[in-house]
C-alpha positions in Angstrom: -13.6 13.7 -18.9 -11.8 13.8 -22.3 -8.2 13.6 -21.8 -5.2 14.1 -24.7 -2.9 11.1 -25.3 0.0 13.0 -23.9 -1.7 12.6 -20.3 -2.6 8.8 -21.0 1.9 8.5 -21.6 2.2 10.4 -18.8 0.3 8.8 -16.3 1.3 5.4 -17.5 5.0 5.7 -17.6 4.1 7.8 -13.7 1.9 4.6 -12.7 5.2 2.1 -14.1 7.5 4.2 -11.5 4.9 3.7 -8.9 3.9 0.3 -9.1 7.8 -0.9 -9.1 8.3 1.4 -5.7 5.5 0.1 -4.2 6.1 -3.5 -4.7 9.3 -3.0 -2.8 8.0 -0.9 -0.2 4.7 0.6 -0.1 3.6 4.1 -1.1 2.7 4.5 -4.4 -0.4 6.4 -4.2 2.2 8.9 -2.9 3.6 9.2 -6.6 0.0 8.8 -8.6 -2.5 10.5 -6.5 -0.8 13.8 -6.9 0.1 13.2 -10.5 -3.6 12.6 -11.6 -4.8 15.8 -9.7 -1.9 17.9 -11.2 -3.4 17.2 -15.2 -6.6 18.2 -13.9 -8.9 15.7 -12.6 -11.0 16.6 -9.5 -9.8 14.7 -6.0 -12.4 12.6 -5.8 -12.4 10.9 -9.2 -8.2 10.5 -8.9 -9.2 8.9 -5.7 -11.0 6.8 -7.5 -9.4 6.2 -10.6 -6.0 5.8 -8.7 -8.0 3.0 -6.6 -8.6 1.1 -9.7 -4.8 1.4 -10.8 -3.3 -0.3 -8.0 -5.4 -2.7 -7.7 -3.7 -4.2 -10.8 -0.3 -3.2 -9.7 -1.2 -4.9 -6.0 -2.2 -8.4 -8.1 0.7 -8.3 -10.0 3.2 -8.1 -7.0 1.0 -10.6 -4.7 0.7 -13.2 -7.9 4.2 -12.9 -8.4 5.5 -13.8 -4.6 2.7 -16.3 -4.7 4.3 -17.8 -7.8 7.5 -17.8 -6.1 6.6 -19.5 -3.5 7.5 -16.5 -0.7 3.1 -16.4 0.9 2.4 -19.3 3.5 -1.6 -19.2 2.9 -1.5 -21.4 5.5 -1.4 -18.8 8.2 -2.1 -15.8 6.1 -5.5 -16.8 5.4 -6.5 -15.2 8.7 -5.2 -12.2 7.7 -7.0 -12.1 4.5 -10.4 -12.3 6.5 -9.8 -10.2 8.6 -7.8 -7.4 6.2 -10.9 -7.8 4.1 -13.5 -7.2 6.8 -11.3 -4.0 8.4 -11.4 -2.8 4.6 -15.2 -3.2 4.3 -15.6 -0.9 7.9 -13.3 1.5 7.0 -14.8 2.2 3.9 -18.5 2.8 4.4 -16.9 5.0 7.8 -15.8 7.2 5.3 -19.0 8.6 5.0 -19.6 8.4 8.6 -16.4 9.4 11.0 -14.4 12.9 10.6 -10.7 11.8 9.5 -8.8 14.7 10.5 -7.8 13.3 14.0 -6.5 10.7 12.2 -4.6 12.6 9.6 -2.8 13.9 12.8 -1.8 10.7 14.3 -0.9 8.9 10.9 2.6 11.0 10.8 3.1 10.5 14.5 2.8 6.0 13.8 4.8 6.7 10.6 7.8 8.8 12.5 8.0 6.3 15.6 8.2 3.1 12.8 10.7 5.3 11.1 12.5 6.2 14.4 12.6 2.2 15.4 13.6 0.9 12.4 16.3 3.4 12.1 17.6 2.5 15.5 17.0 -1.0 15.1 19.8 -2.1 12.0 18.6 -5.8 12.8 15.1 -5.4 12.5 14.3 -8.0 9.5 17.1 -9.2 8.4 16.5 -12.7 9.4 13.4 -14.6 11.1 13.1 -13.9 14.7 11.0 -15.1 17.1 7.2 -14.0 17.1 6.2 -12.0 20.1 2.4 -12.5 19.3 0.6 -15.3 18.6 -0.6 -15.2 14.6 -4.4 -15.4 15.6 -4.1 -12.5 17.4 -1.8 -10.7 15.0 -4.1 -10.6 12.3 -7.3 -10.0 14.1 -5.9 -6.9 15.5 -3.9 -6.0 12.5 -6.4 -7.1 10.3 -9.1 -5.1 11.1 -6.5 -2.3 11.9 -5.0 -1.6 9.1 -7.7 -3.0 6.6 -9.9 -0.2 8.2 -7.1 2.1 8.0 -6.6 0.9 4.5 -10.5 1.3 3.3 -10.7 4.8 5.3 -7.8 6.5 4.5 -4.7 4.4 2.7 -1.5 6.4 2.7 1.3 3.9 4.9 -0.7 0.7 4.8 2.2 -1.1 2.9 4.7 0.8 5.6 2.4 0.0 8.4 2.1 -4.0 7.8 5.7 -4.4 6.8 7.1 -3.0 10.1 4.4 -5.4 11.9 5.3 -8.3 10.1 8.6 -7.5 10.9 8.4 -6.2 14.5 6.0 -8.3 15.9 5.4 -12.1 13.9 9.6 -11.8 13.2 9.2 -12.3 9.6 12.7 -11.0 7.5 11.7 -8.2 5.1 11.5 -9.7 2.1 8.8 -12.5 3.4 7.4 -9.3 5.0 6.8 -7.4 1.8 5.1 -10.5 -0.1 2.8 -11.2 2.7 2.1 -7.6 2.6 0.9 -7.3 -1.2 -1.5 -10.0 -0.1 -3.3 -7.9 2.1 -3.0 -4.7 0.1 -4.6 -6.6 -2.6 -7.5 -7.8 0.0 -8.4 -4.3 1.2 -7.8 -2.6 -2.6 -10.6 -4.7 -4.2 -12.9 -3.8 -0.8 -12.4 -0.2 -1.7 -12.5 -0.5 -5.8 -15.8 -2.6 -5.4 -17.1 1.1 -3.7 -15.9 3.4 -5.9 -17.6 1.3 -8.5 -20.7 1.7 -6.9 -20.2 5.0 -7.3 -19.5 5.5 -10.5 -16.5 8.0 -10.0 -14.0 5.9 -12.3 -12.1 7.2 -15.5 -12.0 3.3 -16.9 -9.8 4.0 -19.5 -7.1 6.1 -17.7 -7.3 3.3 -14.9 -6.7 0.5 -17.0 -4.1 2.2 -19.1 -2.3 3.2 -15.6 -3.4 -0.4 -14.7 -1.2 -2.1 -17.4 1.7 0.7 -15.7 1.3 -0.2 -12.3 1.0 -4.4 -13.6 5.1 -4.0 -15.5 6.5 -2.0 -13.0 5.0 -4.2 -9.7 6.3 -7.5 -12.2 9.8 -5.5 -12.1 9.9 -4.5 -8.2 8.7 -7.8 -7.1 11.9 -9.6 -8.6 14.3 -6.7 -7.3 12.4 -8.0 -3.8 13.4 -11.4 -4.8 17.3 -11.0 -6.5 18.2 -7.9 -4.0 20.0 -8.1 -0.6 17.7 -7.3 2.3 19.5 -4.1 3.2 18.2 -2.5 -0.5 14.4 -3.4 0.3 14.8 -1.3 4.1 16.7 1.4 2.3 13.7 2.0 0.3 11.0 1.4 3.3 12.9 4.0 5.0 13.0 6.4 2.0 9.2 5.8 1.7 8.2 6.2 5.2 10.4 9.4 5.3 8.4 10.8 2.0 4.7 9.7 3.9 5.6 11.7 6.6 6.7 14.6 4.8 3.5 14.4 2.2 0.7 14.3 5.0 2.9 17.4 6.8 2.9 19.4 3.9 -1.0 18.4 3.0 -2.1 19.0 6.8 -0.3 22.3 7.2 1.3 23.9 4.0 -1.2 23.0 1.3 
């Protein structure tokens, strides 16, 4: 496709926005998804395209909390493996499963996490006490949410940031970090895909790329600098918008 420059700006200073959002919180295929089918390009390709992207905005965030020293690899390694062998399911079931049952349920997770939280004011502000063991955490939420991830994708930042939280008792800013690790596991499963098929607009994804890599650099130290209560402000605000975009897709659009 042959694109003018003023949609290259666009979509860059669009993928900046997202990739600082969702370093804090998830979501930001919520923001670039629509805005690379609204200039034109068909679904599948923004899928795609929007794929590659985030990938670079996922590295960015997960290299940064790495550098940081926020990620204990010691115990997220299992979560890696399996993230990364959910992703590879959930993405050749793409061509196999029907999705629209689980269009229906993905609001229904997404309002009870936002219900909980809401109801919950303590719920990661400090480390609590797991109420799973960590091998069994990450093989069910592994495989889980990397399939979820690799089928479908909008949430999976929400999704592993209220499990962190809820279930291993992690606060929410060791909760995010951990959870660009995994979002960078199952990303590269589905990029390595789309590259096979050959769906990708290179250039548009690398220049939204280099978007996506300043604006994850940027949210990834608001993570670190800000108080906990700004990063579960903007969890909420993003759940809240998840819901409200797979409503209007599943029943307005």
């Amino acid at each position: 496709m042959e694109l003018e420059i003023w949609v290259f700006v666009l979509l860059f200073c669009v993928a900046f926005f997202s990739g600082f959002v969702d370093a804090i919180a998830g979501g930001g295929g919520l923001i670039t998804i629509p805005a690379l089918i609204s200039v034109g390009i068909p679904e599948h390709i923004a899928l795609a395209t929007n794929k590659l992207q985030a990938t670079f905005g996922s590295f960015t965030a997960a290299a940064n909390f790495t550098h940081k020293k926020m990620v204990d690899f010691n115990s997220l390694w299992r979560g890696i493996i399996w993230t990364f062998v959910g992703a590879v399911c959930g993405t050749w079931s793409v061509l196999l499963i029907d999705a629209v049952v689980i269009k229906y349920l993905i609001p229904i997770c997404l309002a009870a996490i936002l219900i909980y939280t809401i109801f919950t004011p303590n719920l990661g502000q400090i480390d609590r006490e797991k109420r799973i063991s960590q091998n069994l955490f990450y093989a069910i939420f592994g495989l889980g949410i990397g399939f979820y991830d690799g089928f479908m994708g909008p949430g999976t930042g929400s999704f592993w940031m209220f499990a962190f939280a809820s279930l291993l008792g992690l606060n929410l800013k060791t909760a995010v970090a951990n959870t660009k690790i995994l979002n960078f596991t199952s990303n590269i499963v589905s990029l390595a895909v789309f590259i096979g098929g050959g769906q990708i607009l290179w250039l548009l994804g690398i220049v939204m790329g280099f978007g996506q890599m300043i604006g994850a650099y940027f949210g990834s130290h608001m993570v670190i600098k800000k108080e906990i209560k700004f990063i579960k402000i903007i969890f909420l605000t993003v759940v809240s918008l998840t819901i409200v975009k797979i409503i209007y897709d599943l029943f307005i659009k």
